[in-house]
MDAnalysis code that builds the backbone (N, CA, C; Angstrom):
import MDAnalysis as mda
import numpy as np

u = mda.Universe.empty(333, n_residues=111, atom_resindex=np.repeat(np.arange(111), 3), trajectory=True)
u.add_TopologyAttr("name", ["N", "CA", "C"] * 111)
u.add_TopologyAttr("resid", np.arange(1, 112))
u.add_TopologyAttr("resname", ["UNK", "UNK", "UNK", "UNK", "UNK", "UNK", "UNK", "UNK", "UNK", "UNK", "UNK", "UNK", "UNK", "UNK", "UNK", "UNK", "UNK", "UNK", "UNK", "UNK", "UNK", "UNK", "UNK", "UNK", "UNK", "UNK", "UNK", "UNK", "UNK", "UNK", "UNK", "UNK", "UNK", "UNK", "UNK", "UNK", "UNK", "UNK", "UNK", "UNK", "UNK", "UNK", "UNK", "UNK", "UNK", "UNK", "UNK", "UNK", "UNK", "UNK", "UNK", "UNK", "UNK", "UNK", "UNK", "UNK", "UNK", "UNK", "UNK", "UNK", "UNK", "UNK", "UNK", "UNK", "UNK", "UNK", "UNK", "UNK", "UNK", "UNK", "UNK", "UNK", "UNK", "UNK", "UNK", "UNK", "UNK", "UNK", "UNK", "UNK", "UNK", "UNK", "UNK", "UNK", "UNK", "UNK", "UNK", "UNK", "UNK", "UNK", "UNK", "UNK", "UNK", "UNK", "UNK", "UNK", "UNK", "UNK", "UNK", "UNK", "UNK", "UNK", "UNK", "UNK", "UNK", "UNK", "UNK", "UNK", "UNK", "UNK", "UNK"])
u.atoms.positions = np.array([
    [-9.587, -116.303, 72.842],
    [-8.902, -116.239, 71.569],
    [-9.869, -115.826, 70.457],
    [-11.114, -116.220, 70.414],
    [-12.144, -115.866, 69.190],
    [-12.490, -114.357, 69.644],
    [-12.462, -113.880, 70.877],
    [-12.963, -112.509, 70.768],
    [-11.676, -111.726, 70.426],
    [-10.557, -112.300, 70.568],
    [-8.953, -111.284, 70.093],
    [-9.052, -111.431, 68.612],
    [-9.427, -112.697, 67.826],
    [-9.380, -112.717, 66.761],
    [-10.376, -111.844, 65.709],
    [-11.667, -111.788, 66.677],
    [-12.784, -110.973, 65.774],
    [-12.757, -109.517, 65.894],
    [-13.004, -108.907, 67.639],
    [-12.626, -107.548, 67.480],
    [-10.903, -107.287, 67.554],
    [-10.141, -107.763, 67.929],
    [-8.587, -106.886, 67.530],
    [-8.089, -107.133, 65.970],
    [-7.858, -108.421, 65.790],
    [-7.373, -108.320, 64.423],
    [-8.246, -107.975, 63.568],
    [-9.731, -108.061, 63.790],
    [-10.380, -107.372, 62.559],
    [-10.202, -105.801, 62.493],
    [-10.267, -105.191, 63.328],
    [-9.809, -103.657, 63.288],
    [-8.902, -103.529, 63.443],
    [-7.441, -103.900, 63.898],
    [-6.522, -103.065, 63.923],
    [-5.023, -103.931, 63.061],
    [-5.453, -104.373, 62.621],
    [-4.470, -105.789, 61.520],
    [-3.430, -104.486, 61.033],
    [-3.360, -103.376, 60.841],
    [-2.261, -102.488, 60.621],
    [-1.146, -102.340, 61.743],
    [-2.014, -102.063, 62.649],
    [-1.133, -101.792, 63.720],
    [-0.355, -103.350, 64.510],
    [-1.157, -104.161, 64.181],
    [-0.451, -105.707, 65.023],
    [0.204, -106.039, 63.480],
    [0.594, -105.693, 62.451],
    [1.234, -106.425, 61.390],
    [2.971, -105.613, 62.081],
    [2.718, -104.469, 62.553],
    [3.956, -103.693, 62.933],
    [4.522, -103.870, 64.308],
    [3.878, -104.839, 65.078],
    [4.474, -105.332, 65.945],
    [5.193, -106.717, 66.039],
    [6.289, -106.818, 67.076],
    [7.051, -107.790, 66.906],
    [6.136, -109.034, 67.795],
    [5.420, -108.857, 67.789],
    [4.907, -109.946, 68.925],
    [3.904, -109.378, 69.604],
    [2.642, -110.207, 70.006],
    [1.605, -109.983, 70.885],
    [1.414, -111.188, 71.647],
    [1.351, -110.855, 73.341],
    [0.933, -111.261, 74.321],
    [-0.450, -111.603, 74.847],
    [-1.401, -112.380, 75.059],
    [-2.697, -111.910, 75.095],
    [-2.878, -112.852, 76.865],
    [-3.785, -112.754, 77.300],
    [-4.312, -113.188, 78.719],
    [-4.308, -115.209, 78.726],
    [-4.082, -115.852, 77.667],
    [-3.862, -117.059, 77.803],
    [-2.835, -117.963, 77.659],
    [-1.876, -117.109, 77.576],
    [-0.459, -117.202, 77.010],
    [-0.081, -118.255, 78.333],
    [0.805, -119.180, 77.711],
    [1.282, -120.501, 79.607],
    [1.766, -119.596, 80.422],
    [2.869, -118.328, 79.989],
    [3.698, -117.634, 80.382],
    [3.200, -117.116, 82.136],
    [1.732, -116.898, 81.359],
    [1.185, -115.473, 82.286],
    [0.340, -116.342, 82.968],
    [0.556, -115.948, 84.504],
    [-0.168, -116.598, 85.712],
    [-1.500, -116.346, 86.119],
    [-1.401, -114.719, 86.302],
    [-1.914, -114.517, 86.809],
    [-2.778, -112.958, 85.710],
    [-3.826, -113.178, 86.028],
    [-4.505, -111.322, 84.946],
    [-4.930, -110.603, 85.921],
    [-4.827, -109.388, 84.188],
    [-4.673, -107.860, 85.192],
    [-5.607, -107.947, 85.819],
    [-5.771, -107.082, 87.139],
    [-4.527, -106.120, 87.410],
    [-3.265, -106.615, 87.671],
    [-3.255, -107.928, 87.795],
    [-1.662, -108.146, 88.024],
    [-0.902, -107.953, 87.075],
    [0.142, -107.573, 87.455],
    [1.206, -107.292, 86.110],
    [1.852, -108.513, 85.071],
    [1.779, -109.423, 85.567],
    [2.168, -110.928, 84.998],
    [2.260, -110.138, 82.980],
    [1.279, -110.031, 82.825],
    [1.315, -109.984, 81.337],
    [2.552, -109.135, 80.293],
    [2.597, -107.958, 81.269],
    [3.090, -107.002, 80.488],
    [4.465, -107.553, 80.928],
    [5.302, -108.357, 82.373],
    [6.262, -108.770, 82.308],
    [7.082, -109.707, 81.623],
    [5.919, -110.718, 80.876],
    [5.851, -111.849, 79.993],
    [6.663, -110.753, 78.975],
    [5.729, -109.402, 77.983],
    [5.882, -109.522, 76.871],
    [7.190, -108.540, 77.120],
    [7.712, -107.871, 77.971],
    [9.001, -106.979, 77.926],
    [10.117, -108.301, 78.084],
    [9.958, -109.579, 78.562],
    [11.001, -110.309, 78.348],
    [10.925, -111.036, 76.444],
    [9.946, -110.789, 75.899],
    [9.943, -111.284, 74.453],
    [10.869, -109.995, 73.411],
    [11.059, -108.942, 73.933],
    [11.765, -108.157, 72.805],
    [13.047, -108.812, 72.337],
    [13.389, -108.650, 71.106],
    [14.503, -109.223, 70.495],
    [15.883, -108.709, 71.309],
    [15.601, -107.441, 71.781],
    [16.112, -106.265, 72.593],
    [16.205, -105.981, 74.008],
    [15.466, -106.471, 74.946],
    [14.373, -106.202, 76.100],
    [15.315, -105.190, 76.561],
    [14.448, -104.090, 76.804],
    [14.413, -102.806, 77.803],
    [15.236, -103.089, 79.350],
    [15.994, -102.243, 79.346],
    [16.577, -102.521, 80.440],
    [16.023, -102.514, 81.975],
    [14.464, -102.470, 82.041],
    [13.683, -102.188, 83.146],
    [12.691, -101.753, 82.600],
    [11.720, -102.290, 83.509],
    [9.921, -101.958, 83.544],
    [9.724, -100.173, 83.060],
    [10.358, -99.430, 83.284],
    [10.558, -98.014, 83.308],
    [10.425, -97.435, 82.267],
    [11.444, -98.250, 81.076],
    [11.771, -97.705, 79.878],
    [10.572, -98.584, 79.378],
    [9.779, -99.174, 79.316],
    [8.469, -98.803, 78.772],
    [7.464, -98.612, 78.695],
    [6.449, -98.356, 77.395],
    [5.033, -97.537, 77.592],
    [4.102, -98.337, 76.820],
    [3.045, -98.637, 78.386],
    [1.725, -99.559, 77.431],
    [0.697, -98.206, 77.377],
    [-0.256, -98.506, 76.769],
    [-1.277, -98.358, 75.545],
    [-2.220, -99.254, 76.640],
    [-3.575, -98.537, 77.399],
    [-4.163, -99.565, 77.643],
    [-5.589, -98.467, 77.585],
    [-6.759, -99.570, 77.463],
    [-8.107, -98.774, 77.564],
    [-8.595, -99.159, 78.893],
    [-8.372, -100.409, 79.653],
    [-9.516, -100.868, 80.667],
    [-8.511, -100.212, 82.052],
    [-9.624, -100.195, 83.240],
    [-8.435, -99.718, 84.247],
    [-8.034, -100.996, 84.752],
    [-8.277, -101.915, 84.567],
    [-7.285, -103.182, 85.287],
    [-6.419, -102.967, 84.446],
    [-5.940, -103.034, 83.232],
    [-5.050, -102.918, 82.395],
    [-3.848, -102.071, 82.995],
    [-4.517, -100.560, 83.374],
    [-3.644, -99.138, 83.837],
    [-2.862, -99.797, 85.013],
    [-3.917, -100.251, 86.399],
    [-3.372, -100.710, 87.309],
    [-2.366, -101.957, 87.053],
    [-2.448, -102.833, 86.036],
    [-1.155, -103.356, 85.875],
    [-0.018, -102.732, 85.516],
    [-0.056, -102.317, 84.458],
    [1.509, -101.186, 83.925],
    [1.840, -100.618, 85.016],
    [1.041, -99.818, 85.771],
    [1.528, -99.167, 86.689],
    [1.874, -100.296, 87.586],
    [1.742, -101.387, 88.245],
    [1.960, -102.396, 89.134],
    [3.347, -102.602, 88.587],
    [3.302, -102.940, 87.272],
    [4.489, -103.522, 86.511],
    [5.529, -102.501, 86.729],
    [5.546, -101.231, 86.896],
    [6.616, -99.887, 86.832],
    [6.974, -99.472, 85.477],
    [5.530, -99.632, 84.624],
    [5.829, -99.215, 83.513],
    [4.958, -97.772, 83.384],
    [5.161, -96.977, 82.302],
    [4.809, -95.724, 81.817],
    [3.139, -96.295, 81.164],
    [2.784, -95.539, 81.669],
    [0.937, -96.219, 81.011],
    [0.107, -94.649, 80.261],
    [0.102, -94.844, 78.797],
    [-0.816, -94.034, 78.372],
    [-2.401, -94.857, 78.397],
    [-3.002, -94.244, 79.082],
    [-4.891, -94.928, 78.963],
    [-5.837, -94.148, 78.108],
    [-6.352, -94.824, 76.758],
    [-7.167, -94.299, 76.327],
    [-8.668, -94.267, 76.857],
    [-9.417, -94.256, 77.809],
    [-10.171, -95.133, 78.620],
    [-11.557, -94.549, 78.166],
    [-12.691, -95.595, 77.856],
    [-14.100, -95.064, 77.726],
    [-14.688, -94.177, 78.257],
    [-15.274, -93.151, 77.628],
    [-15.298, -91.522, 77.967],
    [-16.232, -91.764, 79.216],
    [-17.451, -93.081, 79.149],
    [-18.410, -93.085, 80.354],
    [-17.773, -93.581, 81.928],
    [-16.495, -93.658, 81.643],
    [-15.523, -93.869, 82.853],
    [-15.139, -92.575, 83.514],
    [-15.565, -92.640, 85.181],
    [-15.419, -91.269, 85.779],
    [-14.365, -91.907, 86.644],
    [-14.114, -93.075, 87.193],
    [-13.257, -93.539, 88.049],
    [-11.570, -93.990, 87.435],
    [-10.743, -93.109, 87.092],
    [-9.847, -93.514, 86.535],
    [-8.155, -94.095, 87.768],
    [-8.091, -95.019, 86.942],
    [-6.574, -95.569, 87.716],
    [-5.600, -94.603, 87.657],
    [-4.631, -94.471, 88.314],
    [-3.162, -94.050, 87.987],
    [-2.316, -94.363, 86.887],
    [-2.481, -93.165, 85.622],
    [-1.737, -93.574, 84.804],
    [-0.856, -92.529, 84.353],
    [0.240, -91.860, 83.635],
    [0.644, -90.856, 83.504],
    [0.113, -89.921, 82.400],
    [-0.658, -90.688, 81.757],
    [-1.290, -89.769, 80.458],
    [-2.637, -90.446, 80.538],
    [-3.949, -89.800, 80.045],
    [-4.884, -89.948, 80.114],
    [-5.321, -88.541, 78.698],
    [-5.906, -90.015, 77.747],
    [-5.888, -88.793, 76.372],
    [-7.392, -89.554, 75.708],
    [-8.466, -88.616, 74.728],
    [-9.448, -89.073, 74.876],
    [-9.659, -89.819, 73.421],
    [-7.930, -89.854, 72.579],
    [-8.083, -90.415, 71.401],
    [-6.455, -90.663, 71.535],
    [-6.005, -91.769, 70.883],
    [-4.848, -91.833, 70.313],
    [-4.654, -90.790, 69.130],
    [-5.092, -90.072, 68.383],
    [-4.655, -88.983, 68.025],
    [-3.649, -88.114, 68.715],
    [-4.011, -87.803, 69.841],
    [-3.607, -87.127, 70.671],
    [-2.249, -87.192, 71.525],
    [-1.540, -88.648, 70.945],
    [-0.275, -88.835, 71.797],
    [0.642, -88.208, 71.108],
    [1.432, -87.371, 72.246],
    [2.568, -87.095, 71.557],
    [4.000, -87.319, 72.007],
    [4.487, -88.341, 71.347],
    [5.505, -89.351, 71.854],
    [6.791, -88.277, 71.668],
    [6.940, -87.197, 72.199],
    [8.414, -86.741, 72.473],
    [7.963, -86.633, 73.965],
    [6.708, -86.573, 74.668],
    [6.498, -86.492, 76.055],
    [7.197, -87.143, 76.909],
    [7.278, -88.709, 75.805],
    [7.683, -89.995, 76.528],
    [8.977, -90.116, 75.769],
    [9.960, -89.044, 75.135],
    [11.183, -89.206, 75.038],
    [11.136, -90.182, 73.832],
    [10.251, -90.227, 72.985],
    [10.319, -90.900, 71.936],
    [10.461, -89.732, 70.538],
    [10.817, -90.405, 69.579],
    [10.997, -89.267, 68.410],
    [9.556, -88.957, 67.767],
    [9.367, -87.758, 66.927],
    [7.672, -87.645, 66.887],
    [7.642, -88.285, 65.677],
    [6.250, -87.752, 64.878],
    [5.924, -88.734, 64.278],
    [6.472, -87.807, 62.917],
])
């Protein structure tokens, strides 16, 4: 919890103020961590909404245990992954900045 609190919310407090909810690895919910999928199944049952299947959605991950979960989970996985990484997981997009996403790929509206 002190390392989510120092590096995530200190850098990215824009982007988690616009989400409905965050999941993190200590949650009671979640059993088991990535690569198991446990996590990302936790937070697709928290939407106000939930997605009608693992399918219809898309994580955002940098580490490859992360990738290999979404993908475990049957979700759509964009990986931003550290450039000194030559061994990459199965993910469907592999981009070397979030700049670079472009969400009509994934049937989303652009920006």
């Amino acid at each position: 919890k002190q390392w989510y609190q120092r590096r995530v919310r200190g850098h990215h407090q824009d982007l988690l103020d616009a989400m409905e909810f965050v999941v993190r690895s200590d949650d009671p919910e979640v059993q088991h961590g990535k690569p198991h999928p446990d996590i990302f199944w936790v937070a697709m049952g928290r939407f106000k909404s939930p997605p009608q299947g693992p399918e219809r959605c898309l994580v955002f991950e940098d580490a490859p245990n992360g990738a290999l979960a979404a993908w475990a989970a049957g979700m759509k996985c964009v990986m931003v992954p550290d450039p000194r990484l030559s061994d990459l997981p199965p993910c469907d997009t592999v981009l070397k900045s979030l700049t670079e996403f472009q969400p009509t790929e994934f049937g989303l509206p652009s920006f």
